[in-house]
N, C-alpha and C positions, 0 to 999 in steps of 0.2 A: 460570403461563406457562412454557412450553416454554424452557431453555437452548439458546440458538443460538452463542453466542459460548466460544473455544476448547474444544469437546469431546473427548472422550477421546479419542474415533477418532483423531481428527488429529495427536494429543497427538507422538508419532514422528516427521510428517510435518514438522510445524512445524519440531522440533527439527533433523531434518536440514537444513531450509531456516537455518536460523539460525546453523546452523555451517557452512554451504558459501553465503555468498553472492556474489551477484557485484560485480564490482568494482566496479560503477554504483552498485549497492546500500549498499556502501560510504559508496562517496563520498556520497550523501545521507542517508544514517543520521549521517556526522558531524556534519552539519550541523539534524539533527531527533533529536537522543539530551539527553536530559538536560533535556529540556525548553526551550531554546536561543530555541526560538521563541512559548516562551509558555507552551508546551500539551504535555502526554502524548503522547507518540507511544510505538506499540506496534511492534515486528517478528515480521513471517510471524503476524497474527493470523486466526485461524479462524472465520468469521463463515460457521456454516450449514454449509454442504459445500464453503465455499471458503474458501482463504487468501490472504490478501493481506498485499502488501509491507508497508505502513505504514500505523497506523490510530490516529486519533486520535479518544475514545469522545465526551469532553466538546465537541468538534464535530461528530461524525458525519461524519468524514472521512478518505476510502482516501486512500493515494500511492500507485502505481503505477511502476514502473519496467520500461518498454518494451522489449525485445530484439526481434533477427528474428524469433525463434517466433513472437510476436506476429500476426505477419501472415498467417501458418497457422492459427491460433487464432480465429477473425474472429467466429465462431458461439457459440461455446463463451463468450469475451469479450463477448459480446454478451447471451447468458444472464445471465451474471454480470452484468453492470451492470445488467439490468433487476432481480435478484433483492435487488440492495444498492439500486439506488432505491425499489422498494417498500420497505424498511425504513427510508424516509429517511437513506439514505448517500448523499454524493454522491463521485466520485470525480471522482480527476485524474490526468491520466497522462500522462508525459514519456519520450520514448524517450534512448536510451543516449544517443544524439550531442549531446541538450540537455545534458544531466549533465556532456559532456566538457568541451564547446565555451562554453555560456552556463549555468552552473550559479549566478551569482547572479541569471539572470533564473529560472531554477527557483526557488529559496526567496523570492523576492519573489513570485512567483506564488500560493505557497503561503501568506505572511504577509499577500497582500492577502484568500486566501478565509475564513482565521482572525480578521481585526478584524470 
């Protein structure tokens, strides 16, 4: 079986994502580091030719953290999710303003799709 999960190529890309995140990203990696909520979570993992925010293997579960791009991205975002649901990933995705605003209804969200 083919290696799809962090490959070489990415290996730079990742890293740069990991050292410049954003503040959103932040704020919910404190709250999903250390296993907090149970379970594994990974940052800027590389599943295939994409990377995503936050990934958790032993659920099969992206986080996502939404900015403006986002909305530009509509296509491309849309690829992706289809390419992480065939592999049985299912994602979730919370834009900046829930993270500011209602950040314990984020991680509740997230601990009801993990029991």
């Amino acid at each position: 079986m083919r290696k799809i999960h962090n490959l070489k190529t990415k290996e730079r890309i990742r890293k740069k994502l990991r050292n410049s995140p954003t503040p959103h990203e932040i704020i919910l990696w404190s709250r999903l580091r250390r296993s907090q909520l149970g379970y594994k979570f990974r940052r800027q993992q590389s599943i295939g030719e994409y990377i995503v925010d936050f990934y958790c293997s032993s659920k099969q579960l992206v986080v996502e953290v939404e900015g403006w791009q986002h909305k530009e991205n509509i296509k491309y975002d849309k690829k992706r999710n289809n390419y992480l649901k065939n592999l049985g990933i299912k994602t979730l995705r919370f834009w900046n303003n829930e993270i500011n605003n209602n950040l314990e209804n984020v991680v509740f969200k997230i601990e009801e799709y993990l029991k």
